[in-house]
VOBA-1610 file (N, C-alpha, C; in pm, whole numbers, padded with zeros to 5 digits, always signed):
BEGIN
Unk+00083-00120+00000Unk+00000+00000+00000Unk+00087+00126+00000Unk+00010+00243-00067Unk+00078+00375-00042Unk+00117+00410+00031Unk+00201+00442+00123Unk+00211+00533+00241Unk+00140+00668+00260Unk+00052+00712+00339Unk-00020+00823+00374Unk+00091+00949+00314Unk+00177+00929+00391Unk+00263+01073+00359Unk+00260+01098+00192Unk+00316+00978+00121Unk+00272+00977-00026Unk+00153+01075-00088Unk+00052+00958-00039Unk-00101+01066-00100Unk-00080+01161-00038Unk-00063+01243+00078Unk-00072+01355+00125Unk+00001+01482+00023Unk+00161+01423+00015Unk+00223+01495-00085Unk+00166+01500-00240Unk+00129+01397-00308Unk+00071+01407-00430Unk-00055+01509-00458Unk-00181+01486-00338Unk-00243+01574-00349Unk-00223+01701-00314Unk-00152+01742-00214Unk-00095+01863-00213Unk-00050+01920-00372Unk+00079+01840-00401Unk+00113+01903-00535Unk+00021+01925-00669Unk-00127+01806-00670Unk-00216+01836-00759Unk-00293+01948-00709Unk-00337+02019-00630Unk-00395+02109-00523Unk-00320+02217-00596Unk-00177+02247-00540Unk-00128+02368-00638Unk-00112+02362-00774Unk-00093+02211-00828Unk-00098+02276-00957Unk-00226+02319-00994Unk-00335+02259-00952Unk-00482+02364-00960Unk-00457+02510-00980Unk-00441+02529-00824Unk-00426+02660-00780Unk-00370+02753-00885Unk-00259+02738-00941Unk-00168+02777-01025Unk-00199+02804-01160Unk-00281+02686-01195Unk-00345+02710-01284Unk-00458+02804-01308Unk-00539+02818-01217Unk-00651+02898-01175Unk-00616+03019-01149Unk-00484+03043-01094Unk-00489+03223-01095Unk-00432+03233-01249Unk-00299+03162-01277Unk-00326+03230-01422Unk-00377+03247-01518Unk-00513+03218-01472Unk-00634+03221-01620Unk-00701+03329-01534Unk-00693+03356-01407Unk-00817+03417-01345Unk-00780+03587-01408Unk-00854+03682-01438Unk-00869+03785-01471Unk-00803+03904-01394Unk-00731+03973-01396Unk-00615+04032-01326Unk-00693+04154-01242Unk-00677+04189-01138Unk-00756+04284-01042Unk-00697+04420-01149Unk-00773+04565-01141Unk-00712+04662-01192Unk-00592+04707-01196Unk-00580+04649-01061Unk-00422+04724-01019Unk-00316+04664-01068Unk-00353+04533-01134Unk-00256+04444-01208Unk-00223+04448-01363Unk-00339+04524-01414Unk-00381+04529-01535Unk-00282+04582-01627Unk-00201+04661-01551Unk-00109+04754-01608Unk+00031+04676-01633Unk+00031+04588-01553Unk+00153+04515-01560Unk+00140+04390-01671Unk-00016+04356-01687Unk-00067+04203-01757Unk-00021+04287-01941Unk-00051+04391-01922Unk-00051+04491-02076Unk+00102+04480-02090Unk+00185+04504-02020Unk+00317+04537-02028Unk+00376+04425-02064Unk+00333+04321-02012Unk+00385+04175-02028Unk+00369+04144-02194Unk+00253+04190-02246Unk+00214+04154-02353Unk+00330+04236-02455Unk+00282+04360-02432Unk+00405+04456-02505Unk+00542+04405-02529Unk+00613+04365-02369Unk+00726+04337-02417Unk+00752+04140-02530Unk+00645+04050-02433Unk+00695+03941-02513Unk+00650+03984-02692Unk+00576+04069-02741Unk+00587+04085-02808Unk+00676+04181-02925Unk+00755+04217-02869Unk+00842+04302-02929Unk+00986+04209-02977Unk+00979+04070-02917Unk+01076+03930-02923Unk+00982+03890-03076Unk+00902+03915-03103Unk+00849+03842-03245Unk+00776+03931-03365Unk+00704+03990-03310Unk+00641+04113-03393Unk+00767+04164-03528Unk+00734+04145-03632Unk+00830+04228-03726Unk+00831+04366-03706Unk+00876+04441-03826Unk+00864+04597-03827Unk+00733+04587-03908Unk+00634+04690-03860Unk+00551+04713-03961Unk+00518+04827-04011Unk+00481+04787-04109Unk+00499+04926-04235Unk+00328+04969-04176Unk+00385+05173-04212Unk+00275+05259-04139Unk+00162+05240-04239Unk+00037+05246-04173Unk-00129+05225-04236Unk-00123+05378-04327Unk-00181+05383-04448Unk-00259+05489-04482Unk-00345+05440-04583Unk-00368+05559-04642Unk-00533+05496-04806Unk-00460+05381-04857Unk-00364+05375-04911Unk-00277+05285-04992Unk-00241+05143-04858Unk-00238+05136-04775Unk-00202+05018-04707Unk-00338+04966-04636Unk-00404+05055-04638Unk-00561+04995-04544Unk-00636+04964-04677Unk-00657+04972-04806Unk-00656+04955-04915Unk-00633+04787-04998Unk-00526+04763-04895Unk-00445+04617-04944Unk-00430+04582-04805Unk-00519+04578-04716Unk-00477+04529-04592Unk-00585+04387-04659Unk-00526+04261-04585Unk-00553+04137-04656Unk-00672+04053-04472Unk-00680+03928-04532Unk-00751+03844-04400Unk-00654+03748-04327Unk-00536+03757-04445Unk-00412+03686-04388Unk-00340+03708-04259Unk-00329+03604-04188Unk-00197+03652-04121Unk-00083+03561-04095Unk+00049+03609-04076Unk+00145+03586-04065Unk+00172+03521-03900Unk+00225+03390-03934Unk+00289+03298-03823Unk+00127+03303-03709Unk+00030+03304-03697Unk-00086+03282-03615Unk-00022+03181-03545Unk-00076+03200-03397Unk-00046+03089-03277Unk-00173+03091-03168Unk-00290+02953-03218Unk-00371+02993-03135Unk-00353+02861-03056Unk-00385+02896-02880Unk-00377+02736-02736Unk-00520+02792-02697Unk-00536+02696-02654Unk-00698+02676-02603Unk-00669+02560-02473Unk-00764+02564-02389Unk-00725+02533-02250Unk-00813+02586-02168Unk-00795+02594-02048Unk-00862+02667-01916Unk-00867+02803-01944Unk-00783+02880-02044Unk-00800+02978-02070Unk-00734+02994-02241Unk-00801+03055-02310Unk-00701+03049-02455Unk-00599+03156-02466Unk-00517+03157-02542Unk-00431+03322-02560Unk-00377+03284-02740Unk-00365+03362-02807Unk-00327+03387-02922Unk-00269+03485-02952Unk-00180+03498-03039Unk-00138+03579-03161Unk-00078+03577-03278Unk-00072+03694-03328Unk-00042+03676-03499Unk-00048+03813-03555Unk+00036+03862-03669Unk+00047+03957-03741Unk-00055+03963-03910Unk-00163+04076-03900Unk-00207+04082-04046Unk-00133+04126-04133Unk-00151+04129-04245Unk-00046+04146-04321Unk-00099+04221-04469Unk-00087+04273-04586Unk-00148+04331-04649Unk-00137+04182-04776Unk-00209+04222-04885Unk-00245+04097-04983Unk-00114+04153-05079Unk+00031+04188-05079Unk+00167+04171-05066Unk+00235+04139-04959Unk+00177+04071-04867Unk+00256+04004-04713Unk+00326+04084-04631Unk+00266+04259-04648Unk+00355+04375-04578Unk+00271+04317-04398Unk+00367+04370-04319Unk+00290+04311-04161Unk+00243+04441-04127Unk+00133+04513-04099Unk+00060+04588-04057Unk-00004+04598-03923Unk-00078+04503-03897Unk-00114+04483-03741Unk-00049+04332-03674Unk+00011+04358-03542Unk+00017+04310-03446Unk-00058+04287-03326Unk-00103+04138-03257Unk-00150+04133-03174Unk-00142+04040-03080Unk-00170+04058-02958Unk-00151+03952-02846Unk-00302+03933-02761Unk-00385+03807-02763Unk-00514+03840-02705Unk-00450+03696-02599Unk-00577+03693-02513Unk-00596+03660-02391Unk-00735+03608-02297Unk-00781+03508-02298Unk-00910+03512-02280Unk-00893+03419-02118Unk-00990+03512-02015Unk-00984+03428-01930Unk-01094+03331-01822Unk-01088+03249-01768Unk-01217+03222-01726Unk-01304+03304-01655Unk-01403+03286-01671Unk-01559+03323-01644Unk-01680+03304-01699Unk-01754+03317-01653Unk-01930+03291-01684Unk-01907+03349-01810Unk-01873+03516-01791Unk-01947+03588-01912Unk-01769+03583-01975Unk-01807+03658-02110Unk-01625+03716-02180Unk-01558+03794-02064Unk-01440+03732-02038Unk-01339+03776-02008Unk-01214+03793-02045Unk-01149+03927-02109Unk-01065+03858-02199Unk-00963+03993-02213Unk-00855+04021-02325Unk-00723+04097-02293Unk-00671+04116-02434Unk-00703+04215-02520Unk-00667+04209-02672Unk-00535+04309-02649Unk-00427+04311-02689Unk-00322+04410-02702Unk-00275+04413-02872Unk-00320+04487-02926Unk-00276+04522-03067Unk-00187+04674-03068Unk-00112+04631-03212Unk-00004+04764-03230Unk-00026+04790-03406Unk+00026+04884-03429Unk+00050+04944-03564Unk+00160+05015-03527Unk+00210+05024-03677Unk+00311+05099-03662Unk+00315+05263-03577Unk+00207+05292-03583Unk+00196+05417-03507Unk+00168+05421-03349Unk+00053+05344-03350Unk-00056+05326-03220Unk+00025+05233-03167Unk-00085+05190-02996Unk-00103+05106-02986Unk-00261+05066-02972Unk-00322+04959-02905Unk-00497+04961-02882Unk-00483+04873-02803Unk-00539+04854-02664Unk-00550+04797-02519Unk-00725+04782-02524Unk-00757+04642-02555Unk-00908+04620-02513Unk-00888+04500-02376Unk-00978+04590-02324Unk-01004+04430-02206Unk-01150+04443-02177Unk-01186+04331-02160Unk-01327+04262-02185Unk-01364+04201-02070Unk-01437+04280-01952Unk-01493+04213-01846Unk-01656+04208-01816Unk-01672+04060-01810Unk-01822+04029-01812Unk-01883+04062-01895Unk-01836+04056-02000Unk-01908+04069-02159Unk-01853+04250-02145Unk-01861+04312-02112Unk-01786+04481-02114Unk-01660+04487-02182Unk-01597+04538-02279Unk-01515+04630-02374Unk-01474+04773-02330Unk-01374+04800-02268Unk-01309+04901-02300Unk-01192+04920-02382Unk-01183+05065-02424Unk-01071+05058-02529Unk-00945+05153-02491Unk-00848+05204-02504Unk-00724+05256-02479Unk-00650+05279-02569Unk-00607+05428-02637Unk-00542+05418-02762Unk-00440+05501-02732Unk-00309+05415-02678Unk-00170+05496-02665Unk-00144+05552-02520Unk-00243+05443-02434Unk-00278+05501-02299Unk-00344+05567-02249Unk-00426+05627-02363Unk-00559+05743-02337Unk-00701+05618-02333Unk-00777+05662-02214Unk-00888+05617-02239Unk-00991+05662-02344Unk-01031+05553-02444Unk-01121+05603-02548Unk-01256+05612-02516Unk-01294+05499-02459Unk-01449+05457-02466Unk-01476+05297-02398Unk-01613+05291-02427Unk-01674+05171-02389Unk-01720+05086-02546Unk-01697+04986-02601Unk-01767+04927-02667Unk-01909+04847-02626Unk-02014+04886-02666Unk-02170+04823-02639Unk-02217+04777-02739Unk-02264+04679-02789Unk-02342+04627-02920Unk-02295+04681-03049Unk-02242+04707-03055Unk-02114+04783-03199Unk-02100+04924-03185Unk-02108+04982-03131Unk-02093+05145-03040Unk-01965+05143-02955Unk-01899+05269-03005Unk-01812+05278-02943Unk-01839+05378-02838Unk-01870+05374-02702Unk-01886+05522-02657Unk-01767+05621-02592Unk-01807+05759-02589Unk-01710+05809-02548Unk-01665+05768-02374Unk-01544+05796-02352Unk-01487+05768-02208Unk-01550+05918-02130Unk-01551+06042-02233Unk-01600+06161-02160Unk-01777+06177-02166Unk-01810+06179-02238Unk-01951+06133-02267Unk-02031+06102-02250Unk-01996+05940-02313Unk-02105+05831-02292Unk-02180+05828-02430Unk-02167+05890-02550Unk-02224+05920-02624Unk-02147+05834-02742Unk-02231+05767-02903Unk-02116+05724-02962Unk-02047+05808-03041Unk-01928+05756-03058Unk-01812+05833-03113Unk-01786+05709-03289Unk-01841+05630-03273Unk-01756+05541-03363Unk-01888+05456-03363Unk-01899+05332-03481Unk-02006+05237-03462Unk-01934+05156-03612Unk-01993+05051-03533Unk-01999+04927-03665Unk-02092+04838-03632Unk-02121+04801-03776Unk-02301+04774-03794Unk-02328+04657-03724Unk-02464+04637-03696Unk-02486+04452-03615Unk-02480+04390-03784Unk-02534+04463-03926Unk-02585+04331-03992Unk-02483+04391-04150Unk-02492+04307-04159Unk-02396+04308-04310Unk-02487+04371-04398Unk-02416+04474-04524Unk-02488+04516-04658Unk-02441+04442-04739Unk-02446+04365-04806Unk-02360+04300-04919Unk-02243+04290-04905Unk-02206+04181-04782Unk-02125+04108-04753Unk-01991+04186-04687Unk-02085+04326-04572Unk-01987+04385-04555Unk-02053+04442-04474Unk-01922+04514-04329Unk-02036+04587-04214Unk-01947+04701-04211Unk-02065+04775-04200Unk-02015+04931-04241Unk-01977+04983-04139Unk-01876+05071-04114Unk-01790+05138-03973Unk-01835+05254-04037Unk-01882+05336-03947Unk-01892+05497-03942Unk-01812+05561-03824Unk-01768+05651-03803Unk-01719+05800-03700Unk-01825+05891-03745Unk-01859+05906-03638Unk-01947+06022-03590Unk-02074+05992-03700Unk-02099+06082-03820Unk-02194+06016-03890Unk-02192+05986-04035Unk-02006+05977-04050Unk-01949+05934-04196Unk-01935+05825-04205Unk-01915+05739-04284Unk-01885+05583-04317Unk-01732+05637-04364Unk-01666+05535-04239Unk-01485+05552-04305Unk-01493+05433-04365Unk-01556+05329-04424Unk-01517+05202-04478Unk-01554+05043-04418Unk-01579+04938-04488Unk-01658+04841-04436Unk-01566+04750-04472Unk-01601+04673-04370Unk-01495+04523-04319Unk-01560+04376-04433Unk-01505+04321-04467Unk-01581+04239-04531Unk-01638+04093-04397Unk-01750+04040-04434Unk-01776+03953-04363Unk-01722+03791-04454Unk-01715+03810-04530Unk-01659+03683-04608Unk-01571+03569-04524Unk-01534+03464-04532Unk-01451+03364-04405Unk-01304+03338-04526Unk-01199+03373-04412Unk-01086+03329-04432Unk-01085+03242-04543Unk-01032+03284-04661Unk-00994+03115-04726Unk-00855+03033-04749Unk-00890+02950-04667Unk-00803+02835-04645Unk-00697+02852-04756Unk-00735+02825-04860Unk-00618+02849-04980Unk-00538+02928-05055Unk-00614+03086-04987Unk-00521+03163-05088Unk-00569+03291-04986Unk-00570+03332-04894Unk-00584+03443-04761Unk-00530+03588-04837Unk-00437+03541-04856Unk-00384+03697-04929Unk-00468+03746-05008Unk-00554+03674-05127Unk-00646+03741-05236Unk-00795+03777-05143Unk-00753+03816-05023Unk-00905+03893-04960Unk-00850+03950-04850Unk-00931+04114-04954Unk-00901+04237-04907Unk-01038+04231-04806Unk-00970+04265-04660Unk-01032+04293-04547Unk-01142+04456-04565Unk-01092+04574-04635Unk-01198+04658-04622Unk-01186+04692-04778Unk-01309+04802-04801Unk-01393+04857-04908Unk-01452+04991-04857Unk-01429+05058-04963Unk-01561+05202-04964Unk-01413+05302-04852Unk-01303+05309-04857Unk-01216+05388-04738Unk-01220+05534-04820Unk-01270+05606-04755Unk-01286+05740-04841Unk-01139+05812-04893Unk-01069+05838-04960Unk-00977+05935-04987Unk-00900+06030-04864Unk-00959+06114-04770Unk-00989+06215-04701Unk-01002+06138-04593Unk-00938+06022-04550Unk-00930+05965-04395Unk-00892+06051-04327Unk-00896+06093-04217Unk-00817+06148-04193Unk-00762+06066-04012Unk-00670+06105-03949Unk-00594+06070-03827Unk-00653+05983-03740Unk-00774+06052-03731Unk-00928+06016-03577Unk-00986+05879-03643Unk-01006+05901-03758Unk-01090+05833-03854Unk-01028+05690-03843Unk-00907+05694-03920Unk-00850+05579-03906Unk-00832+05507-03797Unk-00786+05581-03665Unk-00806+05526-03533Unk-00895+05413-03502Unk-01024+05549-03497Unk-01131+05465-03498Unk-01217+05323-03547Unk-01147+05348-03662Unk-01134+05235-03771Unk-01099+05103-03752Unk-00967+05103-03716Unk-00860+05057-03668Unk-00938+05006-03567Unk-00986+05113-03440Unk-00985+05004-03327Unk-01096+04895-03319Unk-01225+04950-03391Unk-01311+04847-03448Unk-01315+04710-03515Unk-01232+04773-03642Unk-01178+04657-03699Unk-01118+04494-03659Unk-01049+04590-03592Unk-00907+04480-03561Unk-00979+04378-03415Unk-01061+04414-03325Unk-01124+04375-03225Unk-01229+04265-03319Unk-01252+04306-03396Unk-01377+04214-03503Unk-01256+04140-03538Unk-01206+04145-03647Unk-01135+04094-03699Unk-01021+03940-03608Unk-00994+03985-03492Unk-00933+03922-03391Unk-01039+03811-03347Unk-01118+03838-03316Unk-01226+03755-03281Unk-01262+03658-03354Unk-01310+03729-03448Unk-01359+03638-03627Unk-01252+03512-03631Unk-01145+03532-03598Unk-00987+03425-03628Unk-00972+03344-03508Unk-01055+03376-03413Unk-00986+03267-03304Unk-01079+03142-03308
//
């Protein structure tokens, strides 16, 4: 027979590896939040290429592809991967994070060459962060303001012909396609349509932070 001390030690050590397991999926208190972002930033700066800056001409040829994708699934999932334009330029970077709970709980860290964008997702709730500034709340495709409360940004619940339209304020900067990844040739599908000429700085932001939160999701 086992010796007591045996089982005692075994379950102990299955006990913490529980434990262990369970805080690092568990959802980081606020005060931690800052450090869980930082973590992301730096392991990603070990893989992330250089990426070439967004404008009409690169959001234009931004593709559904991405470069080196790494998705684990588990007690908690985490992924990432670089999009890339339909010439394999790397444009967005990202590191997501999903952790247990009832409702979404979860940790998107994306970059561009310019920005960065900090979403974290508690109990189904979206906030957004662009460069350390608080932006807003995301609600049912509404972006609202952080000063406000009012929307600043929106993307549609339902597709127009195979595409959901992003507006700022009450312009359409351009629509995401809803089409699915194809397996065989990713590069020949261009992610947006309709990007007006006259983007301008805010616009794209906004764009951007919509997008890429859809887009991230859509892939995992």
């Amino acid at each position: 027979m086992i010796p007591l001390t045996i089982i005692s030690v075994l379950l102990l050590v299955a006990l913490l590896t529980i434990f262990k397991m369970w805080s690092s999926n568990r959802m980081p208190g606020k005060k931690q939040r800052a450090r869980a972002v930082r973590e992301l930033k730096e392991e990603m700066d070990s893989w992330s290429a250089d990426l070439v800056p967004l404008n009409k001409e690169e959001l234009d040829l931004f593709s559904l592809a991405q470069d080196k994708q790494v998705v684990k699934t588990g007690a908690g999932a985490t992924a990432k991967g670089t999009f890339t334009t339909i010439f394999h330029e790397p444009v967005v970077s990202y590191s997501y994070r999903r952790y247990l709970g009832k409702q979404v709980n979860e940790l998107l860290y994306a970059r561009t060459a310019e920005h960065d964008y900090v979403y974290w997702t508690e109990n189904g709730k979206t906030t957004l962060e662009i460069d350390d500034q608080p932006v807003g709340t995301l609600s049912n495709g509404a972006l609202l303001g952080a000063r406000t409360g009012k929307p600043i940004a929106q993307i549609a619940a339902e597709a127009e012909e195979n595409y959901l339209p992003i507006s700022v304020g009450n312009r359409k900067v351009g629509s995401i396609t809803t089409s699915p990844t194809s397996k065989t040739d990713p590069l020949s599908q261009r992610a947006f349509e309709f990007i007006p000429d006259d983007l301008n700085e805010k616009e794209e932001q906004l764009l951007m932070s919509l997008a890429t939160l859809e887009l991230v999701r859509r892939s995992l």
